[in-house]
C-alpha positions in Angstrom: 123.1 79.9 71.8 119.5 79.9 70.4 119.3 76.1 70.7 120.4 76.5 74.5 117.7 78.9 74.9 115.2 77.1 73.6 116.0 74.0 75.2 116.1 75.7 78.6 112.6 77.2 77.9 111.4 73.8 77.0 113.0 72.1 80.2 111.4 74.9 82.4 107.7 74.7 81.2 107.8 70.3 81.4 109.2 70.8 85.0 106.9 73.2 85.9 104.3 70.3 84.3 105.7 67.7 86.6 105.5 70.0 89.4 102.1 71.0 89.3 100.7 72.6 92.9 97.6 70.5 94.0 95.9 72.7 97.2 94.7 69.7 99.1 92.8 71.4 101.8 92.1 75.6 101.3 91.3 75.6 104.9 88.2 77.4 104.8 85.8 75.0 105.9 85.2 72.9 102.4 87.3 70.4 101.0 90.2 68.8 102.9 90.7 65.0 104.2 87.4 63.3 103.9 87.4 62.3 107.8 88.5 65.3 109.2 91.3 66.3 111.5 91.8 64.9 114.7 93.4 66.7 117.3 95.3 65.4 119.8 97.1 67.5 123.0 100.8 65.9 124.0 101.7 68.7 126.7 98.9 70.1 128.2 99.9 72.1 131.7 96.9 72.7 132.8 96.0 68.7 133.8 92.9 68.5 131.8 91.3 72.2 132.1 92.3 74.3 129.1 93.2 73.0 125.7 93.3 74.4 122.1 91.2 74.2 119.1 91.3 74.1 115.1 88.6 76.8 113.5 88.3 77.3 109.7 87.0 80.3 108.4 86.8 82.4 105.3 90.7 83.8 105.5 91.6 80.2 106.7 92.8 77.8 109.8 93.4 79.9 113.2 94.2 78.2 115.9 92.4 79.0 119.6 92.9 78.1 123.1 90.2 77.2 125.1 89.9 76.5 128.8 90.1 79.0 131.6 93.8 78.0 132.9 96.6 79.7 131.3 99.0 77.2 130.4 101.0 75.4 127.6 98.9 73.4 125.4 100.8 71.7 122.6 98.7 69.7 120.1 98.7 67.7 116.9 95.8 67.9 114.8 96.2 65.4 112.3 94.8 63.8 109.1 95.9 60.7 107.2 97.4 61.1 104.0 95.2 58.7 102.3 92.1 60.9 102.8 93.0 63.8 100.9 91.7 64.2 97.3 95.4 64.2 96.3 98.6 62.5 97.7 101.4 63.2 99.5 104.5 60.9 99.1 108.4 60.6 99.3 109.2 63.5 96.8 106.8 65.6 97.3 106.6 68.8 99.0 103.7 69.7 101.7 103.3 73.8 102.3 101.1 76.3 103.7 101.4 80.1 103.4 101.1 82.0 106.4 99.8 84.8 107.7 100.2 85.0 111.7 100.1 88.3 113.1 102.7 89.9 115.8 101.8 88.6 119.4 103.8 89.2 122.8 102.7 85.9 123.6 104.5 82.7 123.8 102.9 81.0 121.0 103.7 78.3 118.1 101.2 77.6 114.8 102.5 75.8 111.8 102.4 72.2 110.1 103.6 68.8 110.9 104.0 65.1 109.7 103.6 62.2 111.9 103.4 58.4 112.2 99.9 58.2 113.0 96.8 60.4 113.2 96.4 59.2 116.8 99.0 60.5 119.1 99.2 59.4 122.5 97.3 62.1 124.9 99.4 63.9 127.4 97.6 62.6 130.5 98.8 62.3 134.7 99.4 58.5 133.1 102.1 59.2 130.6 106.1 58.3 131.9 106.6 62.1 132.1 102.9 63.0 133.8 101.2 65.2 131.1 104.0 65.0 128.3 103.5 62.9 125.3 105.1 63.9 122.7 108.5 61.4 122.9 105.6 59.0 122.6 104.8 59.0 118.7 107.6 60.1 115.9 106.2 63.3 114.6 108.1 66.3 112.8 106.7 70.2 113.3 107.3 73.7 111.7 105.7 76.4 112.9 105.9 80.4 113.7 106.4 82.4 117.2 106.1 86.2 116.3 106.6 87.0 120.0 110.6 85.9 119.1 110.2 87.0 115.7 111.3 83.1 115.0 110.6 80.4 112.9 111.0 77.2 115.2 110.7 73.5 114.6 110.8 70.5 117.5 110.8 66.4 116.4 110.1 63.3 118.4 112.4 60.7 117.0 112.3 57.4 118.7 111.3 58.4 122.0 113.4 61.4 122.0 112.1 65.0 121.7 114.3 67.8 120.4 112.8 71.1 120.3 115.7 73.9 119.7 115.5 74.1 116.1 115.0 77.9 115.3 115.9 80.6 113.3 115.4 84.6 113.7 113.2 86.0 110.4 113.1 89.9 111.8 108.8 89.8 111.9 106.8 86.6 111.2 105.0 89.1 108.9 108.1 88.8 106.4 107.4 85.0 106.1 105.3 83.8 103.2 105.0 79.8 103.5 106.5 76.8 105.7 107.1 73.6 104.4 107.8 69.5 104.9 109.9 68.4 101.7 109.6 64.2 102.0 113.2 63.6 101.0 113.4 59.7 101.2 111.3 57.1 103.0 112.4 58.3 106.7 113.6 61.9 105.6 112.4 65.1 106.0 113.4 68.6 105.3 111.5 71.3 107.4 111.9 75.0 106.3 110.2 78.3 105.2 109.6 80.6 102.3 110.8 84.5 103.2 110.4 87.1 100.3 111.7 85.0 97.4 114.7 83.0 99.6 113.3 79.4 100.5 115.5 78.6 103.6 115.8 74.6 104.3 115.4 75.6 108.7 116.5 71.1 109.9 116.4 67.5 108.7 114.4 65.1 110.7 115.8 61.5 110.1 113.5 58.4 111.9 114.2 55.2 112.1 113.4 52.6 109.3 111.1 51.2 111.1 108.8 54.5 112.0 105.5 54.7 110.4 106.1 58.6 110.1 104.8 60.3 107.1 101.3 58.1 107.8 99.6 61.2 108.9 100.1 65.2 107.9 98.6 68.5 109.9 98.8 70.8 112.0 101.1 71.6 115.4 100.1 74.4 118.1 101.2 75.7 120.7 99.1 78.1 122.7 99.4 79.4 126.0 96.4 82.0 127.2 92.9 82.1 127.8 91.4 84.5 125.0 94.1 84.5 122.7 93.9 82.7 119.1 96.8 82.6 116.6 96.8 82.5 112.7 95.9 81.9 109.6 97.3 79.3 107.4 95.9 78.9 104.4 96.2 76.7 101.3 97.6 73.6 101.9 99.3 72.2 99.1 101.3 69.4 97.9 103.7 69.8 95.2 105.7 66.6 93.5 109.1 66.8 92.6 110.1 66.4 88.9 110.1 63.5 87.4 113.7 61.7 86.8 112.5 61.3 83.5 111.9 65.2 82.8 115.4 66.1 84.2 117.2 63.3 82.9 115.8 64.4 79.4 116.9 68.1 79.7 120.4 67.0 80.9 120.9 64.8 78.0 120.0 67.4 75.5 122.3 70.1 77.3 125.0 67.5 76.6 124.2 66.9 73.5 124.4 70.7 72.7 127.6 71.3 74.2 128.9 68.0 72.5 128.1 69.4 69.5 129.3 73.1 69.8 132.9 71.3 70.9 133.1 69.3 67.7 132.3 71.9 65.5 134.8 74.3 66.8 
């Protein structure tokens, strides 16, 4: 039983090696992709005269409408993956903690993952005037405390499903969201309430999507004055390596193995 214990102990603290959290971007102004985040609108209902915008500050990312027209502004605000200090890759896990306070207005902040870090604008030119978003593959997370929800919405191939949601009692409760990269064109999109991780939808693209190219932030803000947030901390975490838990389930074997033969 001591050997187990041991061997347990010792598997825990090499995973937890392997798994080392890198923040990649603390959201408050310093550090973060070397070229920035560039922020795109896909819906914007007010036809060019209000639109939302991406502040850093000392408690970390809020996210703002601006404009005079109340309206929905959805937007992307995106980076590519290659410009952060540290990676983020098929394995790995992309997170954020969360702090968004109660609101009685209509209004989405989280992350996202995308095939590019330029989205096609929502413009009076787009096949559905002002309404981009079935236009680039992209995958989103985010909170609406005016439901009490955490919501996600993906644009796979040209087709944009947005009724992925799930009641959390306050956003308040609600600690961290996250994009788990499960395989080359998977994703796993969930949040972290309390000490229960819940796994909220799998987005699966096509082979051929460029998805996973780019990684932000998604918004969704709908009135003049209002701002919504923080996030702060983003972080990418790697999963362990095959090695590590290949290792640890060998030895377990091994143990049992040899308790069998010696009873």
């Amino acid at each position: 039983m001591k050997k187990i214990s041991a061997l347990l102990l010792t598997c825990c603290s090499l995973t937890a090696v392997t798994q080392a959290q890198t923040v990649i971007d603390p959201l408050t102004g310093t550090g973060g992709p070397s070229g920035g985040y560039t922020t795109t609108l896909v819906l914007d209902n007010s036809h060019g005269v209000s639109g939302a915008s991406y502040t850093t500050g000392a408690s970390g990312l809020s996210l703002n409408f601006t404009g005079s027209t109340s309206a929905a502004e959805q937007s992307l605000s995106l980076a590519s993956v290659g410009s952060f200090g540290s990676t983020f890759a098929v394995g790995d896990t992309l997170s954020v903690n969360v702090a968004v306070p109660a609101s009685s207005i209509l209004e989405d902040f989280g992350i996202a993952v995308a095939a590019t870090t330029t989205p096609t604008a929502a413009s009076a030119s787009n096949p559905t005037a002002w309404d981009s978003r079935t236009l680039t593959d992209f995958a989103e997370i985010s909170l609406r405390p005016s439901q009490n929800a955490v919501r996600g919405a993906d644009s796979i191939s040209g087709i944009f499903t947005s009724s992925f949601a799930a009641g959390v009692g306050s956003t308040a409760n609600i600690n961290q969201i996250f994009i788990k990269w499960v395989s080359a064109d998977v994703f796993t999109l969930g949040y972290v309430q309390g000490a229960t991780s819940v796994n909220l939808y799998t987005a699966t693209f096509n082979v051929s999507s460029t998805i996973g190219a780019a990684i932000g932030f998604y918004g969704d803000i709908r009135a003049t004055g209002t701002s919504l947030g923080t996030l702060s901390n983003l972080t990418s975490t790697p999963a362990p390596e095959p090695s590590t838990v290949a290792m640890c389930g060998l030895g377990f074997a091994g143990l049992l193995a040899a308790k069998r033969w010696k009873k």
